[in-house]
C-alpha positions as CSV (number, residue, x, y, z in Angstrom):
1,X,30.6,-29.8,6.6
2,X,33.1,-30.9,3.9
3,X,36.4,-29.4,2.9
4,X,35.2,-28.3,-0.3
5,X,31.6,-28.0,-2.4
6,X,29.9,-25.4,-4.6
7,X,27.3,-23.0,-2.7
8,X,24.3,-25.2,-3.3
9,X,25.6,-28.2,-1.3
10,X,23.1,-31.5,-2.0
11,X,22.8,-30.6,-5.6
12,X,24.5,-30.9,-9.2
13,X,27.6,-28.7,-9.4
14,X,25.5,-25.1,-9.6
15,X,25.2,-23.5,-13.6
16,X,28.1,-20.9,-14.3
17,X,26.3,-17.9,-12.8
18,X,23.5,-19.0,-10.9
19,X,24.6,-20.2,-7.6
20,X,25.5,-16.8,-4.5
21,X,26.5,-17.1,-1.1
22,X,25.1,-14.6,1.3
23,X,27.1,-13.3,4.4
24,X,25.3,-12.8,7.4
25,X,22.1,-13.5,8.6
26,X,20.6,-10.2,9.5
27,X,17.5,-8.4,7.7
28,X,20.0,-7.4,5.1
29,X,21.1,-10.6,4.2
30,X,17.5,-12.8,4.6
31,X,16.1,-10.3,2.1
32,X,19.3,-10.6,-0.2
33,X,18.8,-14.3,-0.1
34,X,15.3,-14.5,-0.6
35,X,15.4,-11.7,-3.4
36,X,17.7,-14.2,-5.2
37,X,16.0,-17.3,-4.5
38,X,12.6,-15.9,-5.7
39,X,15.0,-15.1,-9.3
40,X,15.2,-18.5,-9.4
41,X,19.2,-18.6,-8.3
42,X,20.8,-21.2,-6.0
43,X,21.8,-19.7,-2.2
44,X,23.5,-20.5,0.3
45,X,23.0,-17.9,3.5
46,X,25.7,-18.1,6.4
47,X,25.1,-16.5,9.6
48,X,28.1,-16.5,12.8
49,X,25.6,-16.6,15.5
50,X,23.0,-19.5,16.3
51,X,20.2,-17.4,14.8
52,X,18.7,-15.1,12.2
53,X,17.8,-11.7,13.0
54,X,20.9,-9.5,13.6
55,X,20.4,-7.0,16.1
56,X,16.9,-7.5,15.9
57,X,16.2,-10.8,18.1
58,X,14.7,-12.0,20.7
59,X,16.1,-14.2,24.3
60,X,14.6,-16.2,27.2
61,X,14.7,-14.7,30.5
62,X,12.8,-16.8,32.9
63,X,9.3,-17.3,31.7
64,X,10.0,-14.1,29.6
65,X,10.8,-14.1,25.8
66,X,13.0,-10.4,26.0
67,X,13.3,-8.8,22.7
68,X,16.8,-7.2,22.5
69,X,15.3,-3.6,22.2
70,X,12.0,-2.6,21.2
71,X,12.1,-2.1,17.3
72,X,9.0,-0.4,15.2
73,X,8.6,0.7,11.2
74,X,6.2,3.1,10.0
75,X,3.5,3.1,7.6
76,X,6.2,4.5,4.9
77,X,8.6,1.7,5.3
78,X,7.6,-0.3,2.4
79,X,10.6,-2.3,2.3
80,X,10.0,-4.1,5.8
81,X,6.4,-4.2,5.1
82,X,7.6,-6.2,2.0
83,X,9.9,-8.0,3.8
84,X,7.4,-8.8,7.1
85,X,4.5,-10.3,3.9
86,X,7.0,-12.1,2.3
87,X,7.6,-13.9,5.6
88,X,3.9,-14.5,6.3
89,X,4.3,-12.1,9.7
90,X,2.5,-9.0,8.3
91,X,-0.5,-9.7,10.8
92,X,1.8,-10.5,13.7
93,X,3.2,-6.7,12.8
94,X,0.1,-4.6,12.1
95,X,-0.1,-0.3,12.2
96,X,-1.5,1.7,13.8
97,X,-4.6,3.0,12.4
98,X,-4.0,6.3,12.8
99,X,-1.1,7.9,14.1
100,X,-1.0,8.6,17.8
101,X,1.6,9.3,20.3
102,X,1.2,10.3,23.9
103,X,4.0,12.8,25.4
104,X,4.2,12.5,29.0
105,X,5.9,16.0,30.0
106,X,7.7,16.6,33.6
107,X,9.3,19.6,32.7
108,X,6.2,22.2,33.3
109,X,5.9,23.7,36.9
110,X,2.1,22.7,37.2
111,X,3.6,18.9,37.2
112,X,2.8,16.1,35.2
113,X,0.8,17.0,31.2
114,X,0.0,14.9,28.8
115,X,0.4,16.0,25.3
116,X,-0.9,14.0,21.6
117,X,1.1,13.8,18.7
118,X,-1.8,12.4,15.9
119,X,-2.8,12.7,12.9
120,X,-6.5,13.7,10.4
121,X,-7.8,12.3,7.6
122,X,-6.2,15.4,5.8
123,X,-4.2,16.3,2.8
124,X,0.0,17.0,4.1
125,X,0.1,19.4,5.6
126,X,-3.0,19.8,7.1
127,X,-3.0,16.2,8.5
128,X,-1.0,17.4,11.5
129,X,-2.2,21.0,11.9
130,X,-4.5,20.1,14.5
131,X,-2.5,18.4,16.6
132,X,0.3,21.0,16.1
133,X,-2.4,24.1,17.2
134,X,-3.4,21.8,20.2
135,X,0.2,20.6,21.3
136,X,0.4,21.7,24.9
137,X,4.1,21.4,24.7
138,X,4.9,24.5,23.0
139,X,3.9,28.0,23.3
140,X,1.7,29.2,20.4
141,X,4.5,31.2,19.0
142,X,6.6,28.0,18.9
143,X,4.0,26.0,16.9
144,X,4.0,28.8,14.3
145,X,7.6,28.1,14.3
146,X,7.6,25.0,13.8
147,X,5.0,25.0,11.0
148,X,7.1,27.7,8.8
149,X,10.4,25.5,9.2
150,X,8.5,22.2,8.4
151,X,7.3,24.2,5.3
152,X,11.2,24.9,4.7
153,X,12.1,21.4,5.0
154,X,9.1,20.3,2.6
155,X,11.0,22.3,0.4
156,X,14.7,20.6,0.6
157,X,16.1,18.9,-2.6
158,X,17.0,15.2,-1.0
159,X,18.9,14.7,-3.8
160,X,21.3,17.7,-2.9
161,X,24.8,16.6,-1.6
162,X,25.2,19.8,0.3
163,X,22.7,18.6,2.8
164,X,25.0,16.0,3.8
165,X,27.5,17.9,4.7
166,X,25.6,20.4,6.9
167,X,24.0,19.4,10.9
168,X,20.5,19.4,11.7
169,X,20.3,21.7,14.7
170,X,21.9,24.4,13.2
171,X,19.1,24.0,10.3
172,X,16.8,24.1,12.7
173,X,18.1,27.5,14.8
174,X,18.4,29.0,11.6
175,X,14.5,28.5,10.8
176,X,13.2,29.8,14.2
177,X,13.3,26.8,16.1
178,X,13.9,27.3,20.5
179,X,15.9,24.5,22.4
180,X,12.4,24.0,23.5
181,X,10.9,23.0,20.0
182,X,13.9,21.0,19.4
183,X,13.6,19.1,22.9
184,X,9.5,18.6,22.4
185,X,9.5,17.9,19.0
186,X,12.1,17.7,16.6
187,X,14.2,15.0,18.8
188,X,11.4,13.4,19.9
189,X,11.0,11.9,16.7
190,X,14.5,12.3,15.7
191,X,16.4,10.8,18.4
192,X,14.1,7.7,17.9
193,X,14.4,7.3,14.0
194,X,18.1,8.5,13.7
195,X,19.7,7.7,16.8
196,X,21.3,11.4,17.3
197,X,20.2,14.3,18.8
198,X,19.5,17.0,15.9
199,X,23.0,18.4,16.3
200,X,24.8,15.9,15.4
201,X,23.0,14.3,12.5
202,X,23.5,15.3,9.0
203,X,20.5,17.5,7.7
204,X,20.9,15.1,4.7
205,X,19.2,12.3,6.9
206,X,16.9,14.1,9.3
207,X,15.6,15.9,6.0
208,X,15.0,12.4,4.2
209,X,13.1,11.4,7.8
210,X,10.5,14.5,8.2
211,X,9.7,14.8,4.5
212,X,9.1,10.7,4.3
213,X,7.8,10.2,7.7
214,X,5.5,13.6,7.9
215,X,5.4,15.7,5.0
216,X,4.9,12.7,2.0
217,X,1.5,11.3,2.9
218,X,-1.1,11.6,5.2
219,X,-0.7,7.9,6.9
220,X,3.2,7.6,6.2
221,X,4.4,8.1,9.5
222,X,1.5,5.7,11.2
223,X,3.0,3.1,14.0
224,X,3.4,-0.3,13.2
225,X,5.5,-2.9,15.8
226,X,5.7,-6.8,16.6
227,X,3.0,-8.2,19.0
228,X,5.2,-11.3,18.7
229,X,8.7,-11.3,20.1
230,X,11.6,-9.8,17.5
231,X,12.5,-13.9,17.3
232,X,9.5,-15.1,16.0
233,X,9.2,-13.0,13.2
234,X,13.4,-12.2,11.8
235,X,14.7,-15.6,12.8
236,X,11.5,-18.2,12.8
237,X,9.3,-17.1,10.3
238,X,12.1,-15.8,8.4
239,X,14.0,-18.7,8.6
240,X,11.1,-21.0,7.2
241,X,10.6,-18.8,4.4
242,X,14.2,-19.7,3.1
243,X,13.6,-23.4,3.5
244,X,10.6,-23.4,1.2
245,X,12.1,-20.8,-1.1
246,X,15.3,-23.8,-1.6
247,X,18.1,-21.6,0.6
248,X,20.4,-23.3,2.2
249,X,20.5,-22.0,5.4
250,X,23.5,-22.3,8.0
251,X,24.1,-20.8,11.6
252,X,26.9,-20.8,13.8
253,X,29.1,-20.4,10.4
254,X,31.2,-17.7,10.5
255,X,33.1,-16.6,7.0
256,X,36.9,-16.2,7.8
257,X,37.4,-15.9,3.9
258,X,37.0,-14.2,0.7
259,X,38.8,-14.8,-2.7
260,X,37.7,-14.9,-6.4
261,X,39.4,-17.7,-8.5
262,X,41.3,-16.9,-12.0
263,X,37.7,-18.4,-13.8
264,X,35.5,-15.7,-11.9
265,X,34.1,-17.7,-9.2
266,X,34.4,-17.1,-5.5
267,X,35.7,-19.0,-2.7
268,X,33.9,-18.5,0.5
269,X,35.8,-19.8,3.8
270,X,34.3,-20.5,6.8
271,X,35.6,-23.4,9.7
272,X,35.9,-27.1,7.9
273,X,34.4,-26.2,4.6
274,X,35.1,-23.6,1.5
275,X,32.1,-22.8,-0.6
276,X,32.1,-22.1,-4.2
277,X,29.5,-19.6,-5.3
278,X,29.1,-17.1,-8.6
279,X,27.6,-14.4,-6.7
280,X,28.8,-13.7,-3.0
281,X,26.2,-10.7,-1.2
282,X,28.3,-9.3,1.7
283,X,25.7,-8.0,4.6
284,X,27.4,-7.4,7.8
285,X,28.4,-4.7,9.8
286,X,31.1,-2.2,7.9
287,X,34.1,-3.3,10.3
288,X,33.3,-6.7,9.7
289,X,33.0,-6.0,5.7
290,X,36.4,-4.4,5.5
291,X,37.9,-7.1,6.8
292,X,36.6,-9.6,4.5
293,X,36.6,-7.7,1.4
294,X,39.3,-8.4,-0.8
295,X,42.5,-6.3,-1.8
296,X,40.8,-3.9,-4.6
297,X,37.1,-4.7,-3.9
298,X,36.1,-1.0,-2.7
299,X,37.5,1.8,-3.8
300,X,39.0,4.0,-0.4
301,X,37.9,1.3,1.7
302,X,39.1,2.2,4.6
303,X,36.2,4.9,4.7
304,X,34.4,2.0,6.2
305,X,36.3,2.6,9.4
306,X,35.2,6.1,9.3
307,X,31.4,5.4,9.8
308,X,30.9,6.0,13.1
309,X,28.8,3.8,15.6
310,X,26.0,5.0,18.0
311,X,24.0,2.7,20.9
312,X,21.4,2.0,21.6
313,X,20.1,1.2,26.0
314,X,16.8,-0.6,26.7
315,X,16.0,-0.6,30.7
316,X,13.5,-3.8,31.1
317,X,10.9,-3.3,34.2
318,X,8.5,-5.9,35.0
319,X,6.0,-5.0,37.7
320,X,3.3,-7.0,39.9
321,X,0.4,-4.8,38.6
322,X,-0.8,-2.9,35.4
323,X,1.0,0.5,35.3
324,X,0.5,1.8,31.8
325,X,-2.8,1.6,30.3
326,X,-1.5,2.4,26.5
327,X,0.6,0.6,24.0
328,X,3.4,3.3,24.2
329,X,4.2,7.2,25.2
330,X,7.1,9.4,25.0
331,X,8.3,11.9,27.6
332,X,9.6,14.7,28.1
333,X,11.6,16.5,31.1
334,X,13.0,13.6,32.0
335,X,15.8,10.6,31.3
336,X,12.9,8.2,29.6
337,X,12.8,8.8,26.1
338,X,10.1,6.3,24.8
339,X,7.9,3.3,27.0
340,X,6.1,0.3,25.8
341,X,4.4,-2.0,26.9
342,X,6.1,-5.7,26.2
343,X,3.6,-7.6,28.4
344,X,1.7,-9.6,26.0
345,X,4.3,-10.0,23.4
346,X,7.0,-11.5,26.4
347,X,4.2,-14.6,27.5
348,X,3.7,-12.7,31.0
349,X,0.7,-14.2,32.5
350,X,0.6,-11.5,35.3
351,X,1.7,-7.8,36.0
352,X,3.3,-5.8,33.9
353,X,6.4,-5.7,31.7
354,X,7.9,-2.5,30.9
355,X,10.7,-1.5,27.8
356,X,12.2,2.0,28.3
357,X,13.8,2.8,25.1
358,X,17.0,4.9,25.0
359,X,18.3,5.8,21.7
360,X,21.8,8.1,21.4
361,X,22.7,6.7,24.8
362,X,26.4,7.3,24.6
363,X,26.4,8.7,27.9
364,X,24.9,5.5,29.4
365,X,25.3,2.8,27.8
366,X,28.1,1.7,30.4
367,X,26.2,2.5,33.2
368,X,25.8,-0.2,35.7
369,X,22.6,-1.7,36.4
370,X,22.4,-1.0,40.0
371,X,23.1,3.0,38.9
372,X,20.3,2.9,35.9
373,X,18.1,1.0,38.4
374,X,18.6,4.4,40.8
375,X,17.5,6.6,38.3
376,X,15.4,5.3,36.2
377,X,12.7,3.7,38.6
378,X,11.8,6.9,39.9
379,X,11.4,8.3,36.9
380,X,8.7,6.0,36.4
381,X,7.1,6.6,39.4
382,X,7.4,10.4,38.3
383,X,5.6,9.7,34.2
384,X,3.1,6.6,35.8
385,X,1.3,7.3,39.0
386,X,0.2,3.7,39.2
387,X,3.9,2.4,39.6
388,X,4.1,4.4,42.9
389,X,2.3,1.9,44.9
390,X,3.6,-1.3,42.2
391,X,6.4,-3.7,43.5
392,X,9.1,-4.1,40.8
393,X,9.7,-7.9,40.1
394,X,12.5,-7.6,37.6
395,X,14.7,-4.6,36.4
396,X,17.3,-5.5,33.8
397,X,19.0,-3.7,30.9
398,X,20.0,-5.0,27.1
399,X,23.0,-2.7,25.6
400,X,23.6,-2.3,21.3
401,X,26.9,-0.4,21.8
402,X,27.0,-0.4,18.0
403,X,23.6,-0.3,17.6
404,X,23.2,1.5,14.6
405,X,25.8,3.9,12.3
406,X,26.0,7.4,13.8
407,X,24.6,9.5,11.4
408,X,26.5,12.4,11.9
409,X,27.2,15.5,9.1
410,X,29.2,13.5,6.0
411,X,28.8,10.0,6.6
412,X,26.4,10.3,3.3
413,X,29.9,10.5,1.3
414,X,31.2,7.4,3.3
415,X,28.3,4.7,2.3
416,X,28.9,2.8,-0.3
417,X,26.7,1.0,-2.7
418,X,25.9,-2.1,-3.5
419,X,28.1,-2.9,-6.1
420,X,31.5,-3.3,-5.4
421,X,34.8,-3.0,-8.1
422,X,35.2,-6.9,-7.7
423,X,32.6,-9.0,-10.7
424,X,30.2,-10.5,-8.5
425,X,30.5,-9.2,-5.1
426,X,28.3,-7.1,-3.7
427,X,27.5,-5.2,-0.4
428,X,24.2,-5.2,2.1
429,X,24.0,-3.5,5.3
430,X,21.4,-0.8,7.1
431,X,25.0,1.8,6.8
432,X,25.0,1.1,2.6
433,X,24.1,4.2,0.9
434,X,20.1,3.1,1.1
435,X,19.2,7.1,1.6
436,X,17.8,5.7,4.9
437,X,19.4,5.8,8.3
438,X,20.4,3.0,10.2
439,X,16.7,1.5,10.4
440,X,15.3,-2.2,9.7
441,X,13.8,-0.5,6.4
442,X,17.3,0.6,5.4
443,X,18.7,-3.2,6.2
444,X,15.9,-4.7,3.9
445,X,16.7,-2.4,0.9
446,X,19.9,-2.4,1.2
447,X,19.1,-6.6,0.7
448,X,16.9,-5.9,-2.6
449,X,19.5,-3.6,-3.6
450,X,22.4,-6.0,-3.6
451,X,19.9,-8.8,-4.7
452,X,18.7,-6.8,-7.9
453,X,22.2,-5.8,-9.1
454,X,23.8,-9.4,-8.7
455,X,20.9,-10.7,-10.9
456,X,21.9,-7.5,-13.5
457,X,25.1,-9.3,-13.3
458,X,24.1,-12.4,-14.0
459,X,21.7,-11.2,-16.8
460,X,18.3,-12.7,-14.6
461,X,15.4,-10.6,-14.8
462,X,14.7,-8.1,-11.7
463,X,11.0,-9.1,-10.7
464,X,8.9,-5.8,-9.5
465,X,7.9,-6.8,-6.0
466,X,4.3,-5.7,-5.6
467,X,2.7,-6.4,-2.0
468,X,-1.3,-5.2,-2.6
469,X,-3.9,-5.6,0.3
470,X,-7.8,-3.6,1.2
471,X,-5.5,-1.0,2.3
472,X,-2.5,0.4,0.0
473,X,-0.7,-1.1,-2.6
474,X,3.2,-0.1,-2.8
475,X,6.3,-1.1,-4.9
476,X,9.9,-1.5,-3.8
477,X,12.3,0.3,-6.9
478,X,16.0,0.2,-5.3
479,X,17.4,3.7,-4.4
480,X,13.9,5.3,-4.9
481,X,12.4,7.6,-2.2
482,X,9.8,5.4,-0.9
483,X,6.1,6.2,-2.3
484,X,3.1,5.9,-0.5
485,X,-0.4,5.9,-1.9
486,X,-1.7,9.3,-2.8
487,X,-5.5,7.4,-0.9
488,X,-6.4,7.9,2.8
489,X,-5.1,4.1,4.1
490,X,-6.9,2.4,6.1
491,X,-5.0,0.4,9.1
492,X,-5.1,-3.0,10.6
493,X,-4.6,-2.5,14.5
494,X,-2.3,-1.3,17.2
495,X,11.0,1.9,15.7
496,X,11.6,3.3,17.8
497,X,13.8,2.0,15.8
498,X,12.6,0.3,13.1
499,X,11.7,1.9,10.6
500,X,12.4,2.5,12.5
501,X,15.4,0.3,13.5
């Protein structure tokens, strides 16, 4: 690298206010970068580690390709289904066709039930109502519970800062709702999508979950995940994407500097070069963006520091036989929140290769191995009678201790938005104030949110990204609520993070 060139390195000097420099190489900042590129401005996207992806990546073990942790969206993220189109990996990530989740419950003294969380071809609310009257989980009385409080939360203003400020499980006492329907419902999709139990996640964001996720559309909260590893789709297919779109693309280049010059451009530092750019997108993680942001940048900046961090614990099992016989299920009355099935995506060419996915895992997430391996093994055994008689190959964990924000009561007041108080900075990031939690939807409109008002800026036109296919048709506007169609869609196949991380 040289000591010194402007942003678009290889090319004339770039035109007074189209050249940007993207920090960090995560969802956030690929979609930032390509958002600009497609505008027709000249980027440069720098990423510390060796690859693209952020927390979202995959890794070799052995003949395994190990994604980090298993990652998922739902039908209503149309950000990241944006994002996985633009990319040319929409077919590697299909939905479900339907919405279907089997609960494994341990808890019941007759031993082992399975449970189904799906949905009809039905107008909200009725879409679930079957599924709700046959949920063996829950008495009957608790199902009429819980149908009267999803009414009430149907009914909450998202736009209301008062939500923020107020936690979900006290919401959700107040409407009717036992430990019981908390446990078997309300964190079961919870936990996954907003990486807190219910009482200790703002109302604001568990609100903005159910009514998006379950109470928008009929097909909004269908299942979509990677049949390819994490690596294949956020770091090589991504990565192609900003070759042909003319972004200049460099790993292993981590920004120690951040300055704006007297003539309004901005010097960005990283080892053996300075780069010179009109536009600098900031998407990393909030420590890392106060550090680099500039004296005056942010107003109250150091309520970055305040937005807490929550992990995230995968447990990797790989067996010598077929021990699941579905893509996923979640449990209840007992340690295992959420199992899938990785075989396929991994390149194993026999037995079977396990992700147990533990969100919230604060409790954990130091564990040793050899102490996870002791409890969570028979806990298999105890959900999947077939592992009883399987020989376990390889057990290993992966651990996000910063996984995700925490997205506890008033962190709504914390996130900031893209635009910062410095003329051409700007900031990306799942934690920016996307109306999301800390998902991989979140990280990609956080991107097109920092993209579309540095082209404001710059006084380029915002293009209206329009993704149309046989089944739905959806628009990404920045800060909106996201909008599904109000058709039944129809899916293409087989988060839980993703989307939800």
């Amino acid at each position: 690298m040289n000591d010194e060139q402007p942003a678009d390195a290889g090319a004339a000097a770039a035109s007074p206010g189209r050249s940007a420099v993207v920090v960090g190489g995560g969802l956030a900042g690929v979609t930032a970068a390509l958002a600009l590129a497609d505008a027709g401005v000249r980027v440069t996207l720098l990423e510390g580690r060796p690859r693209l992806g952020g927390l979202a990546f995959s890794f070799r073990r052995g003949e395994l390709t190990v994604d980090n942790g298993q990652h998922v969206y739902l039908r209503c993220c149309t950000g990241y289904r944006w994002f996985l189109d633009r990319i040319g990996g929409s077919a590697l990530a299909p939905l479900q066709e339907r919405l279907d989740v089997p609960v494994v419950d341990l808890a019941k003294p007759e031993g082992r039930r399975l449970g189904r969380l799906r949905r009809d071809a039905l107008p909200v609310p009725l879409h679930l109502g079957r599924s709700l009257a046959a949920y063996p989980h829950l008495s009957l009385a608790e199902r009429l519970r819980v149908g009267r409080a999803a009414l009430a939360l149907k009914g909450l203003d998202l736009a209301d800062p008062a939500l923020d400020a107020q936690d979900f499980g006290s919401w959700l006492t107040a409407h009717g709702q036992s430990r019981r329907a908390v446990e078997a419902l309300w964190d079961l999709v919870g936990v996954a999508t907003l990486n807190a139990v219910a009482g200790d996640c703002s109302l604001g964001l568990a609100a903005m979950v159910f009514k998006t996720g379950l109470l928008s559309d009929p097909g909004a909260a269908d299942i979509g995940w990677a049949h390819v590893p994490l690596g294949e789709l956020h770091d090589g297919l991504a990565r192609r994407a900003l070759d042909s779109a003319g972004v200049r693309t460099e790993v292993r280049a981590r920004v120690t500097s951040l300055s704006r010059a007297a003539n309004g451009t901005w010097s960005v530092g990283v080892p053996g070069e300075t780069l010179r750019a009109d536009t600098v997108v900031l998407a990393v993680p909030q420590r890392e963006a106060y550090d680099l942001l500039p004296e005056g940048a942010l107003d109250d900046a150091g309520r970055l520091l305040e937005i807490g961090t929550a992990p995230i614990l995968n447990v990797h099992v790989v067996y010598d036989r077929t021990v699941l016989d579905t893509p996923f299920f979640a449990a209840l009355g007992t340690p295992v929140q959420w199992v899938f099935d990785r075989t396929h995506a991994s390149g194993l060419r026999s037995g079977q290769y396990l992700a147990v996915s533990q969100s919230a895992a604060q409790d954990e997430i130091d564990e040793p191995v050899a102490v996870l391996r002791e409890r969570y093994l028979p806990e298999l055994r105890r959900l999947l009678p077939g592992a009883r008689r399987a020989e376990v190959r390889d057990f290993f964990v992966t651990r996000e201790r910063t996984a995700t924000f925490a997205p506890t009561p008033g962190v709504g007041r914390l996130r900031p938005g893209a635009r910062t108080e410095a003329p051409g900075l700007y900031l990306a990031g799942a934690w920016t104030a996307t109306g999301w939690p800390a998902t991989m939807e979140s990280a990609v409109r956080s991107g097109v949110n920092a993209a579309d008002a540095a082209l404001s800026a710059l006084g380029r036109p915002r293009p209206r990204r329009r993704f149309e296919s046989e089944e739905t048709a959806y628009c990404i506007v920045p800060g909106d609520i996201p909008r599904t169609p109000g058709r039944e869609p129809e899916g293409t196949g087989v988060p839980l993070r993703g989307g939800t991380r």
